[in-house]
Each structure stands twice: as structure tokens, then as C-alpha cells.
Backbone as a printed PyTorch tensor [residue, N CA C, xyz], in Angstrom:
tensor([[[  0.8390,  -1.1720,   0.0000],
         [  0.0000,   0.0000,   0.0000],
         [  0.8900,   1.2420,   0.0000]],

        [[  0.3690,   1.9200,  -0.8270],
         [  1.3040,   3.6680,  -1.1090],
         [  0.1240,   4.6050,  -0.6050]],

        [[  1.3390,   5.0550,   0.5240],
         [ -0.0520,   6.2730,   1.2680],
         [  0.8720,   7.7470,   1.1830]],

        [[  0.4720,   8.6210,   0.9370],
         [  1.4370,   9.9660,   1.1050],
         [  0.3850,  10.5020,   1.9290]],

        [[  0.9750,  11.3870,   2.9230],
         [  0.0560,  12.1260,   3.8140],
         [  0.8430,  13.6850,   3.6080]],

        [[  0.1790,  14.6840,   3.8570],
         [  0.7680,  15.8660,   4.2540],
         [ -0.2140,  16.1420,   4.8330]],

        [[  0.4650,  17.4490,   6.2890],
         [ -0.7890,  17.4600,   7.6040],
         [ -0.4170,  18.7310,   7.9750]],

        [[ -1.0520,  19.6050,   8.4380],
         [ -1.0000,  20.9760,   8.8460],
         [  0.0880,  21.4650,   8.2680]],

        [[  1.2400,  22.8240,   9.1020],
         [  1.8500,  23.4960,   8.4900],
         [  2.7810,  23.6630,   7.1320]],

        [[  3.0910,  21.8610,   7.1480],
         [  4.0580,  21.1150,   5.9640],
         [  2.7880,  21.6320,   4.6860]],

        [[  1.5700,  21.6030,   4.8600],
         [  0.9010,  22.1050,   3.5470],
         [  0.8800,  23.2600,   2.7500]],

        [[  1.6770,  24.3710,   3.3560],
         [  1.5970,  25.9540,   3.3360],
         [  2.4750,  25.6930,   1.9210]],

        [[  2.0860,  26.9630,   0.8430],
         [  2.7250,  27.0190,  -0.2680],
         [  4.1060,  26.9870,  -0.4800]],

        [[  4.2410,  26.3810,  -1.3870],
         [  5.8090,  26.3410,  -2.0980],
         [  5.5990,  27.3170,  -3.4700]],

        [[  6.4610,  28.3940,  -3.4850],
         [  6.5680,  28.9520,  -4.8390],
         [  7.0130,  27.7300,  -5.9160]],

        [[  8.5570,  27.4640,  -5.6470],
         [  9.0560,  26.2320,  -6.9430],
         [  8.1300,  25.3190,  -7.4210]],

        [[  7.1380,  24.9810,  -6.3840],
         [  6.3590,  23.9260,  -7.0920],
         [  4.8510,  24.3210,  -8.1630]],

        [[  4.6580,  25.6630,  -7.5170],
         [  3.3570,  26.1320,  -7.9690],
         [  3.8720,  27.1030,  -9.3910]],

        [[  5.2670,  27.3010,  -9.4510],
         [  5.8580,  27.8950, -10.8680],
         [  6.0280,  26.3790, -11.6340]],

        [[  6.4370,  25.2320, -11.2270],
         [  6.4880,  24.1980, -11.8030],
         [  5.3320,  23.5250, -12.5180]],

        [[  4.2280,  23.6380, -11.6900],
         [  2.4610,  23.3370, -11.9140],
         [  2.6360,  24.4880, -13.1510]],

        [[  2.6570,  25.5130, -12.9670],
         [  2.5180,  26.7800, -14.3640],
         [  2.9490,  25.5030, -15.7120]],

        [[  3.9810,  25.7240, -15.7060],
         [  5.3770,  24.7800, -16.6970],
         [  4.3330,  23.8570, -17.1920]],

        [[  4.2040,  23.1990, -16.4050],
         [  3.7620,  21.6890, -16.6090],
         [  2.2480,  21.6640, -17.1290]],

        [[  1.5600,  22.7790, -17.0670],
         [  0.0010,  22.8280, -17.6600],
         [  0.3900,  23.2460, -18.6080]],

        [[  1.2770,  24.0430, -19.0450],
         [  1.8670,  24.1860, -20.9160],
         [  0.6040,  24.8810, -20.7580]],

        [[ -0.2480,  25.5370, -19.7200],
         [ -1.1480,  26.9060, -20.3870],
         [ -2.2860,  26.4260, -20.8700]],

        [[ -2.3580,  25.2600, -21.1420],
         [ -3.2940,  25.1220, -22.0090],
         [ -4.9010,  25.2270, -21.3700]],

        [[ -4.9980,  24.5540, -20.0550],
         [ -6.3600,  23.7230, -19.4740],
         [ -6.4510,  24.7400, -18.8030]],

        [[ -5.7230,  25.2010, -17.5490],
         [ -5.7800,  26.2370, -16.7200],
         [ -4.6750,  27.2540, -15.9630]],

        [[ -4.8360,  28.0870, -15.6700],
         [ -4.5330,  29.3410, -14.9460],
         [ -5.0010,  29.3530, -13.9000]],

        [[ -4.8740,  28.7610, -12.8500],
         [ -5.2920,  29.3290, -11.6410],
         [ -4.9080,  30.6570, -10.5900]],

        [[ -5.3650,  31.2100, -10.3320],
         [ -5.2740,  32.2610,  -9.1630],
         [ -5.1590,  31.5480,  -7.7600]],

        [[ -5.3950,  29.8820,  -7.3590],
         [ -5.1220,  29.4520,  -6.1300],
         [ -3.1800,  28.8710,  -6.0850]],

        [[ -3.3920,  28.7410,  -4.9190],
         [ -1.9400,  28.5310,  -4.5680],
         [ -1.4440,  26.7070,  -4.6420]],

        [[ -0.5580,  26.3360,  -4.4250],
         [ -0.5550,  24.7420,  -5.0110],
         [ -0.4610,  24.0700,  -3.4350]],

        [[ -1.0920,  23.3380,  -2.6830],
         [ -0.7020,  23.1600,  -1.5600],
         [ -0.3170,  21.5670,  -1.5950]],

        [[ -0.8360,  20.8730,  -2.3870],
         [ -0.0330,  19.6490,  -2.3890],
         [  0.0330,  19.1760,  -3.7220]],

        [[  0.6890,  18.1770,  -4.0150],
         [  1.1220,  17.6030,  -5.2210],
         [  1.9660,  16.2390,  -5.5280]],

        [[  1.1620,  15.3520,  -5.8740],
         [  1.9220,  13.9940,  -5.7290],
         [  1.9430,  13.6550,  -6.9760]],

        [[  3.1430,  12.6320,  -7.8050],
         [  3.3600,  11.9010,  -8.5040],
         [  2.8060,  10.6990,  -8.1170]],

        [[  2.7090,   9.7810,  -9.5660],
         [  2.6950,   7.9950,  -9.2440],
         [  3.3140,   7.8740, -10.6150]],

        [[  4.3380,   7.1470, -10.7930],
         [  4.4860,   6.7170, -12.2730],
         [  3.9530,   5.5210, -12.9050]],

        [[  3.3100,   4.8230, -12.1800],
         [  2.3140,   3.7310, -12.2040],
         [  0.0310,   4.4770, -12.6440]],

        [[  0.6940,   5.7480, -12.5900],
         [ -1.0550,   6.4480, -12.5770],
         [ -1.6850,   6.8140, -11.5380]],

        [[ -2.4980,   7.8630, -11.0330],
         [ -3.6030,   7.9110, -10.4670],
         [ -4.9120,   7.3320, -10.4000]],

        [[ -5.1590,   6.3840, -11.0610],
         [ -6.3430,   6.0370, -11.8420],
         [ -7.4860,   4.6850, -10.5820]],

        [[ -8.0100,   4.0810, -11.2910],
         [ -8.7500,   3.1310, -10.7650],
         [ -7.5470,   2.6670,  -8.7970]],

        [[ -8.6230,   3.0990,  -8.0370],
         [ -7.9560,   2.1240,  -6.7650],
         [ -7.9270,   3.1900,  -5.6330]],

        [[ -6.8710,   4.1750,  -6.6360],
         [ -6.4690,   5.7470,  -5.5900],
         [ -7.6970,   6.2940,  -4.6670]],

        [[ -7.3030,   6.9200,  -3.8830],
         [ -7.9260,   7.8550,  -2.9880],
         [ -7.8240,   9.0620,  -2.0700]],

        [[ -8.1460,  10.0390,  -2.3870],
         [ -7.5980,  11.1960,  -1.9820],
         [ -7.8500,  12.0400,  -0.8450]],

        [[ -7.6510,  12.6480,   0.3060],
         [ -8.9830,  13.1300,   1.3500],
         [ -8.1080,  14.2900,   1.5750]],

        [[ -9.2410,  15.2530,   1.9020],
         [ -8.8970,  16.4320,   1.9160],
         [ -9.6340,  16.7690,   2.9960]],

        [[ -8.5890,  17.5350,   4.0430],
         [ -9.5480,  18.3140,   5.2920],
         [ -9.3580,  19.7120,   4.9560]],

        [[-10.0840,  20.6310,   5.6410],
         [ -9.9960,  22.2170,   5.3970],
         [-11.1320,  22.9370,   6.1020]],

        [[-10.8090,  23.8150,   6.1250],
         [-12.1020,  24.7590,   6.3280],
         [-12.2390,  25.9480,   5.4560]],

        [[-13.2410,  26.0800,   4.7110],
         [-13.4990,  27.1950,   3.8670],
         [-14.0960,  28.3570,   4.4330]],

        [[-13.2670,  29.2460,   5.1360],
         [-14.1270,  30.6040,   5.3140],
         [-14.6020,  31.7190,   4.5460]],

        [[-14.3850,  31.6310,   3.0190],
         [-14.7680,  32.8350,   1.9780],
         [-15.5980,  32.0620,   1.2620]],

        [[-16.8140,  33.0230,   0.7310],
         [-17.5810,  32.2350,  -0.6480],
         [-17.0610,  32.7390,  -1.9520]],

        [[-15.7480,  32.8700,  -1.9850],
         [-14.8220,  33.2530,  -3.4340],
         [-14.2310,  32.0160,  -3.7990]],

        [[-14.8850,  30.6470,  -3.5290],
         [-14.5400,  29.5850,  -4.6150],
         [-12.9420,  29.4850,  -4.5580]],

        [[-12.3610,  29.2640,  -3.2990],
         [-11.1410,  29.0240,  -3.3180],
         [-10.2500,  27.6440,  -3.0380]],

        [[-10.8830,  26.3070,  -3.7190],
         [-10.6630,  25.0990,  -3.2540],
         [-10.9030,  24.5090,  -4.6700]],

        [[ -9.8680,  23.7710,  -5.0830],
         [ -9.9160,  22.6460,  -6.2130],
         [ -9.0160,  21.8260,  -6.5420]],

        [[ -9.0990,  20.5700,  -6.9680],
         [ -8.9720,  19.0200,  -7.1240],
         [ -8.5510,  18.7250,  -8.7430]],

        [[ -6.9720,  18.4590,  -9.2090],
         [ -6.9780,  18.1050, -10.4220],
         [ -5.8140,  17.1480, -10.5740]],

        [[ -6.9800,  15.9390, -11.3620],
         [ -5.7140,  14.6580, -11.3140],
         [ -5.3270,  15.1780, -12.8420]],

        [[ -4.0830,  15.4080, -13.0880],
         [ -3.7060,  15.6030, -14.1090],
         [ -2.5120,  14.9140, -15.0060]],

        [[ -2.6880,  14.9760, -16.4280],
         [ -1.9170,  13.6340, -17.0760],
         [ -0.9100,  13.9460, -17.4090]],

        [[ -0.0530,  12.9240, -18.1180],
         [  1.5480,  13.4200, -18.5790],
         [  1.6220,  14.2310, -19.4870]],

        [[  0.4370,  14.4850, -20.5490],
         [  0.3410,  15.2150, -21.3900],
         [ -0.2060,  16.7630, -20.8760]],

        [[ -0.2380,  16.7890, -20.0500],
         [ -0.7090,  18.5990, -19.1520],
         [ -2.5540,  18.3730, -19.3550]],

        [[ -2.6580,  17.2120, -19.9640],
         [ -4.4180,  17.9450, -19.6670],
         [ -5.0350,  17.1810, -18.3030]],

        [[ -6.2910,  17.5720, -18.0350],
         [ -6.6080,  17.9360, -16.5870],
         [ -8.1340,  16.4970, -16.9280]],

        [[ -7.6020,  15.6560, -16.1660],
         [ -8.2500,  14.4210, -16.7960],
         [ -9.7820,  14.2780, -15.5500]],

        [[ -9.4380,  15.1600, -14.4590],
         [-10.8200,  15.5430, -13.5600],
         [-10.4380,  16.4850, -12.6960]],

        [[-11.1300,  17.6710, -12.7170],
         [-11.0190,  18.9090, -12.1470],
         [-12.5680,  19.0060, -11.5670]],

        [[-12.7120,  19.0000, -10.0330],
         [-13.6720,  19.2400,  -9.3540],
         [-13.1030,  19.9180,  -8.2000]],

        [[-14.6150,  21.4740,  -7.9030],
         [-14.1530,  22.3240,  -7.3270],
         [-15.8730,  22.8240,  -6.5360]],

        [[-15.7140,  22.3810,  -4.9120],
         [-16.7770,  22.9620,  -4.5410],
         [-17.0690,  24.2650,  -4.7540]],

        [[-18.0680,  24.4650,  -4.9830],
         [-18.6790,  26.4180,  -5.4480],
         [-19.4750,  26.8010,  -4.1290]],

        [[-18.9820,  27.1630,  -2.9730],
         [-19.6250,  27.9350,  -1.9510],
         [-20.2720,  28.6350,  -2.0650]],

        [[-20.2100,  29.5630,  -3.3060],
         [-20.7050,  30.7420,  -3.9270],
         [-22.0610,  30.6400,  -4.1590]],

        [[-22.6190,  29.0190,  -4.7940],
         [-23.5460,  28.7030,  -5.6920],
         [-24.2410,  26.9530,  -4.9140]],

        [[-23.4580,  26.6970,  -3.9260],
         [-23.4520,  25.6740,  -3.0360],
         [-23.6710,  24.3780,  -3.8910]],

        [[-22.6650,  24.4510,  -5.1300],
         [-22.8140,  23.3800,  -5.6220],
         [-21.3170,  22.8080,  -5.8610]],

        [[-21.2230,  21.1350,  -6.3160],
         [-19.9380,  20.8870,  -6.7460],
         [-19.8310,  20.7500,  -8.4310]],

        [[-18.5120,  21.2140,  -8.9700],
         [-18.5290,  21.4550, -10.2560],
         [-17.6620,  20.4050, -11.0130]],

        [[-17.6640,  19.2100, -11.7090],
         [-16.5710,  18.6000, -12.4120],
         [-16.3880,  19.0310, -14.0470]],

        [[-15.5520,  18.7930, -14.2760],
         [-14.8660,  18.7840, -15.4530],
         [-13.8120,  18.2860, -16.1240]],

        [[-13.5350,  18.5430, -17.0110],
         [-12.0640,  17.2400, -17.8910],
         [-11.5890,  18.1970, -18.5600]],

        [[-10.3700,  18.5310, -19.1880],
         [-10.0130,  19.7760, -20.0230],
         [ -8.4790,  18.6840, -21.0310]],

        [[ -8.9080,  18.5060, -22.2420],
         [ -8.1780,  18.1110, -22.9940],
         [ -8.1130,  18.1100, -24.3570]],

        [[ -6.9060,  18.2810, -24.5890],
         [ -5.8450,  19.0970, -25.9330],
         [ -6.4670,  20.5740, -25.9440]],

        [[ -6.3620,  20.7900, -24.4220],
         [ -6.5230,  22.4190, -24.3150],
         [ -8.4950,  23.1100, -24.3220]],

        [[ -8.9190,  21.8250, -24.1350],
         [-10.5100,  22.6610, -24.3810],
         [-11.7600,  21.3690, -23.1020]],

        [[-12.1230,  22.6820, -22.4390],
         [-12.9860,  22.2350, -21.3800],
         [-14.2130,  21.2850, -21.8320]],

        [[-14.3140,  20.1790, -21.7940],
         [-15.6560,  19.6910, -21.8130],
         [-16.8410,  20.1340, -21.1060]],

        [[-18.4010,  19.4070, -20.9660],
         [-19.1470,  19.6040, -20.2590],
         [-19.0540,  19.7090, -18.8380]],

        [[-19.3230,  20.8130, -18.1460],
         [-19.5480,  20.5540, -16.7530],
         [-20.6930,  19.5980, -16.0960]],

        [[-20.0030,  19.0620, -15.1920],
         [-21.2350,  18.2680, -14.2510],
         [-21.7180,  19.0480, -13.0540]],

        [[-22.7310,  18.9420, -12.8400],
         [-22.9770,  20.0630, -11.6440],
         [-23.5790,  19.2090, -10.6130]],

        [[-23.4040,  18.9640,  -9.2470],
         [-24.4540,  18.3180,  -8.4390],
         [-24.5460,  19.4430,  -7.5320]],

        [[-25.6260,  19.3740,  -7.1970],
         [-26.3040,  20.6380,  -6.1360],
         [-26.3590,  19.4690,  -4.7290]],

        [[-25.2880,  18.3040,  -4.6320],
         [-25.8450,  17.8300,  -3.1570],
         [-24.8640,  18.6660,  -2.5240]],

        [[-24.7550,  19.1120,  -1.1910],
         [-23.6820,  19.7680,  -0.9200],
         [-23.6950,  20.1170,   0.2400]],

        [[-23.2190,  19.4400,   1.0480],
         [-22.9840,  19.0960,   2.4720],
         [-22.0950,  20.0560,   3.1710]],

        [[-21.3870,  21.0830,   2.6340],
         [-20.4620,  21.7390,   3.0610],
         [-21.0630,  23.2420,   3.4870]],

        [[-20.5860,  23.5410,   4.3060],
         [-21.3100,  24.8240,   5.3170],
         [-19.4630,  25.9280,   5.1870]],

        [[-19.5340,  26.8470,   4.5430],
         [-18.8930,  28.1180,   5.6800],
         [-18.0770,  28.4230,   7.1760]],

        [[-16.9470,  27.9270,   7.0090],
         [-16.7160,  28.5890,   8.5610],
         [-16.2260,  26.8030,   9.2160]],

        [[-16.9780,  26.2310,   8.5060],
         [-16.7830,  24.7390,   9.2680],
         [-15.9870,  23.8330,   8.8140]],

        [[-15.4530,  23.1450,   9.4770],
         [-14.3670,  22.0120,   8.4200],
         [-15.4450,  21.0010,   8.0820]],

        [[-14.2480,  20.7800,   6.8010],
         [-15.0040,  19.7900,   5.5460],
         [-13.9870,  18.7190,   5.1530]],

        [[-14.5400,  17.3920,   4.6120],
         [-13.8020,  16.4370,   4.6190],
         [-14.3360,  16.0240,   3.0890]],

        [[-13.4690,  16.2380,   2.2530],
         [-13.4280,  16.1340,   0.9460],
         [-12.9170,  14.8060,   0.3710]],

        [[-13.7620,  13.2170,  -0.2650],
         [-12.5790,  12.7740,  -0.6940],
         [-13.3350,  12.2300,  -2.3290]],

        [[-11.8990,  11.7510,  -3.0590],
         [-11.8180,  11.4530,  -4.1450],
         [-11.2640,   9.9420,  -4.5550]],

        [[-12.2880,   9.0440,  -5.5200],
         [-11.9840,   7.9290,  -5.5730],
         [-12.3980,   7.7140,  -6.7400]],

        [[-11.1830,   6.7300,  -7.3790],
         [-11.4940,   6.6750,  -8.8010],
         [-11.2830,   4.9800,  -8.6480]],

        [[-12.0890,   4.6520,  -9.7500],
         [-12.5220,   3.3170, -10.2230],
         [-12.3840,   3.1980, -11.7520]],

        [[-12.9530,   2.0560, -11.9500],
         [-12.7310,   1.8170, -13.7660],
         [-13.4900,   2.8820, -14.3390]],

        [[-14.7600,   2.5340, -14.0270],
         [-15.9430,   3.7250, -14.6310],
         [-15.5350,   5.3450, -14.5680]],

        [[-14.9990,   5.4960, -13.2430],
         [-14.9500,   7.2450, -12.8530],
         [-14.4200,   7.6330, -11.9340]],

        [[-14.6960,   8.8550, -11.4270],
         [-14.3300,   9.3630,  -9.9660],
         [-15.5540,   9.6330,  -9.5270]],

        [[-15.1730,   8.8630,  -8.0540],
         [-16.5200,   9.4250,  -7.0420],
         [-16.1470,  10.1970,  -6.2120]],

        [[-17.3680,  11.3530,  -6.0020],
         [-16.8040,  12.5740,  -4.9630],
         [-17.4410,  12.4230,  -4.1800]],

        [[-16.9420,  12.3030,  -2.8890],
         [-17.9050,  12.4660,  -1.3540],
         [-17.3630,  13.8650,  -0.3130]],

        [[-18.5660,  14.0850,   0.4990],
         [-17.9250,  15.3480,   1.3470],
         [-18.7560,  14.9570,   2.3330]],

        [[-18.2060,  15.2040,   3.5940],
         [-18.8090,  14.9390,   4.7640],
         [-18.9200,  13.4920,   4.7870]],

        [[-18.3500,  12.7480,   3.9360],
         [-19.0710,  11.0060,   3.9280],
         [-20.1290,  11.1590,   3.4160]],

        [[-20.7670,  11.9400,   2.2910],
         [-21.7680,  11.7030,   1.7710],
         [-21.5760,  12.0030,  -0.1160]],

        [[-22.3910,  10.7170,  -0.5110],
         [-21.7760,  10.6920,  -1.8980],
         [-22.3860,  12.0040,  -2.4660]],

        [[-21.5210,  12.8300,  -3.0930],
         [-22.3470,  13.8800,  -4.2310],
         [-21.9900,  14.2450,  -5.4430]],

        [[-21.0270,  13.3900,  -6.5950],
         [-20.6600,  13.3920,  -7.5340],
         [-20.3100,  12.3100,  -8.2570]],

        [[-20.5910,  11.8140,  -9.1820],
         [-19.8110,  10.8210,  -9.7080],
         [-19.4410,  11.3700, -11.6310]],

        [[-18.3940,  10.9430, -11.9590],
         [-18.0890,  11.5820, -13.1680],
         [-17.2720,  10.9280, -13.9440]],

        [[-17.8430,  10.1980, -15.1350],
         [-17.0020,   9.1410, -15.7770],
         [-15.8320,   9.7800, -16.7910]],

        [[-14.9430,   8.3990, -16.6030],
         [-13.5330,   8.7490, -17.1530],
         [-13.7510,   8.8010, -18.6020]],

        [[-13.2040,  10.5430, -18.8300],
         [-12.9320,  11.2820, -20.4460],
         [-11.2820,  11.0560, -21.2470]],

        [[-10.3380,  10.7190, -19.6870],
         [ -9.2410,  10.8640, -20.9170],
         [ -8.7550,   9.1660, -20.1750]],

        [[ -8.3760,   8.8190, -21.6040],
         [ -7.4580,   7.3530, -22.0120],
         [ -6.0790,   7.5400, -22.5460]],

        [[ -5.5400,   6.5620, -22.3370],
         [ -5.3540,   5.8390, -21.3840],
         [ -5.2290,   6.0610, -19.8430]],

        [[ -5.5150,   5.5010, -18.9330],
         [ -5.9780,   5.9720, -17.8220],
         [ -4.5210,   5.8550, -16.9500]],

        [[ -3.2870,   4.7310, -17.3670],
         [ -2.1040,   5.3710, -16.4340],
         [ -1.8660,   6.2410, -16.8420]],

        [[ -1.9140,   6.9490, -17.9370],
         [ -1.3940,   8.7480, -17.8190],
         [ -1.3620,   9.4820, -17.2300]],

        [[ -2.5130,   8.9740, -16.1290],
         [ -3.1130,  10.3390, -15.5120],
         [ -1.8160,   9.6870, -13.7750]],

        [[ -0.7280,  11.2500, -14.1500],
         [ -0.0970,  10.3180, -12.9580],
         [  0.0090,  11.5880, -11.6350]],

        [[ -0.4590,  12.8200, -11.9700],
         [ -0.2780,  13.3940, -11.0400],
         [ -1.5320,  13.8710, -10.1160]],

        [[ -1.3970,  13.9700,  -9.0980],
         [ -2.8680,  14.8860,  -8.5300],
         [ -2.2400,  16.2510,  -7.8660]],

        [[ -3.0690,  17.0680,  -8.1270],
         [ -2.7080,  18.7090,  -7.5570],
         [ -4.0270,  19.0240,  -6.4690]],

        [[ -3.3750,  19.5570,  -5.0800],
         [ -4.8130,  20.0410,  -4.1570],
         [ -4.6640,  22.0770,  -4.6170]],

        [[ -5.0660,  22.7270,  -4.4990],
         [ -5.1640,  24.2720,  -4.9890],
         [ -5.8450,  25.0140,  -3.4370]],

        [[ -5.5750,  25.9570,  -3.1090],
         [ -6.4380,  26.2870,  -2.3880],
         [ -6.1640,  27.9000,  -2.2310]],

        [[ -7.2960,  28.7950,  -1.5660],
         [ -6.8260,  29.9980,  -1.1740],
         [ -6.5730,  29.8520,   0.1430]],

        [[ -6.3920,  28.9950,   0.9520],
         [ -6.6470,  28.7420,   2.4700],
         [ -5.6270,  27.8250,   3.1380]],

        [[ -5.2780,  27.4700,   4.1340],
         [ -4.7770,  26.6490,   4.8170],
         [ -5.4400,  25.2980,   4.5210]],

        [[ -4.9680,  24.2750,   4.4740],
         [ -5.7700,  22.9680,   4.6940],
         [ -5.3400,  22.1590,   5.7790]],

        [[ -5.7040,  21.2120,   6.3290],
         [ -5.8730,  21.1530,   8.2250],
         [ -4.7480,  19.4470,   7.6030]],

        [[ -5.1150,  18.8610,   6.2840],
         [ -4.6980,  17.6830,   5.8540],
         [ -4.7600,  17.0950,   4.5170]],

        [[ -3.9430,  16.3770,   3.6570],
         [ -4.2070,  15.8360,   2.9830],
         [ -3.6170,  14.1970,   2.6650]],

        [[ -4.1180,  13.1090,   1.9150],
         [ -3.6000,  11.6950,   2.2610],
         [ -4.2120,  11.4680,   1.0650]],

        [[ -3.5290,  10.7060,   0.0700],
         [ -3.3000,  10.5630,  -1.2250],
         [ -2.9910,   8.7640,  -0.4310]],

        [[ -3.8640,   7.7540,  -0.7650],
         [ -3.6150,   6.3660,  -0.3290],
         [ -4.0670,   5.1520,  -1.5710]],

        [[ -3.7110,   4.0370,  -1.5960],
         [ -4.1910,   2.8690,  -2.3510],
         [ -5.7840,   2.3940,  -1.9810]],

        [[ -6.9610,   2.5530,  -2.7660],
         [ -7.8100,   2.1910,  -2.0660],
         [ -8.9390,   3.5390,  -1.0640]],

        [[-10.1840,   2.9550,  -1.3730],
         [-11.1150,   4.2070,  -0.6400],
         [-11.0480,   3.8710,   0.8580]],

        [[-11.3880,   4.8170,   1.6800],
         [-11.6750,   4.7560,   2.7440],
         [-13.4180,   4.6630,   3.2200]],

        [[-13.8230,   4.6810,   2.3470],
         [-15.6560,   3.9040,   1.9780],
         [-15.9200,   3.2570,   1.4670]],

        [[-16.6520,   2.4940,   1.2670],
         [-17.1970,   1.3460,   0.7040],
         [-17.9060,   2.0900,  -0.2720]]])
């Protein structure tokens, strides 16, 4: 089992890595305005098995939290980003430079002010998104081959309390 954890202060930004994230999107999918707070390799893939959890607390409704497993080729093979703003969660896929359809689920368990427990699990079919332990996204896989997809990026405007990148969900 391959578990990476990063946990409170060790999460605070790195410039080198978040100029490196620039580099490495080659521009194409996105530009973000958030900061890079974690970032793991697998040269084996992200794909079917992985699992990702994210703690935090969101105190602004300026949409400052997002999730992108991204491939060797720079495109962004699932980008989901709770919208506080709009209290919904948003997925998407962005490849050879152009955003597909958004998925929108309006379930959305996440409150303002309070910590939130974000996680991400991908299978053959897709990625499933849960928050609070409650399922509210599911979003089937757009880019193939699926070991490509070897990196995951966490983004945030905020501190995050944790993150654990492991083999395997922590739900059934």
C-alpha cells in the first residue's frame, strides 16, 4: 500500500512547485489564481484504486478550493471544485486544451466557517466525490489511457488542516 500524507503546516505554499504546476500545464487547461498546496506523482497512474482526502475549512464564498488529477500530457483528466458561492460541486475534464461539459451536483454538504472532509476515488468507470461522507458526484472517465493520468494537484486559497493521497477508498 502507497499512502502519502501531508498534515497541517508542511501544507503551506511552495513557490518552486506552484511555478512548476505553471510549466507543466503548458497553459493550455488552466490558470489558476489558487496557490498549489499539495502535489503527488505515481508513475504507475492515479487512476482506478487511488484515494484522496482532503480536510480544510473554507471561510470565503470566493470559490477558493480545487482538485486536479492531471496527465503526462498537461491535460486535466478531472477537475472538481466545490462552489460555496452557488453551493454546488462542479466537475470537469479539459483536454488538448478545451474544457468539456460541466457536471454540476447541487448535493452539498459543506457549510462556511466549518471544516469539511473532501474525498476522491477513482474506479474503472470514474471518480466518485464524497464530502462529509456523503456521496455527491460521480463523473465518468474522459481521458485514455488511464495510467497517464499520474499526477494529482490540491489548490487552495486557504490553509488545509490535511491531505492523504492512499491505495484504495476509505468507503465502501
Amino acid at each position: 500500500m502507497r499512502d502519502l500524507t501531508l498534515q497541517g503546516e508542511r501544507a503551506d505554499y511552495d513557490r518552486d512547485i506552484a511555478e512548476s504546476a505553471k510549466l507543466l500545464s503548458g497553459g493550455r487547461c488552466w490558470s489558476s489564481p489558487l496557490l498549489l498546496k499539495f502535489e503527488a506523482f505515481c508513475s504507475g497512474g492515479l487512476v482506478h484504486g487511488w484515494s484522496l482526502q482532503v480536510q480544510g475549512q473554507e471561510d470565503s464564498a470566493e470559490d477558493k478550493f480545487e482538485i486536479n488529477f492531471v496527465a503526462e500530457s498537461g491535460d486535466i483528466a478531472f477537475h472538481v471544485k466545490p462552489r460555496f458561492s452557488s453551493s454546488t460541486v462542479v466537475a470537469n475534464a479539459c483536454q488538448g486544451g478545451h474544457w468539456g461539459p460541466e457536471e454540476v451536483s447541487s448535493v452539498f454538504p459543506l457549510a462556511l466557517g466549518e471544516p469539511f472532509e473532501l474525498e476522491v476515488h477513482s474506479d474503472v468507470a470514474g471518480f466518485h466525490v464524497q464530502a462529509q461522507a456523503l456521496p455527491v458526484l460521480w463523473f465518468p472517465h474522459r481521458h485514455w489511457p488511464l495510467a497517464e493520468v499520474t499526477r494529482v494537484q490540491v489548490l487552495s486559497g486557504n490553509c488545509l488542516a490535511g491531505v492523504q493521497l492512499s491505495k484504495g477508498p476509505s468507503w465502501g
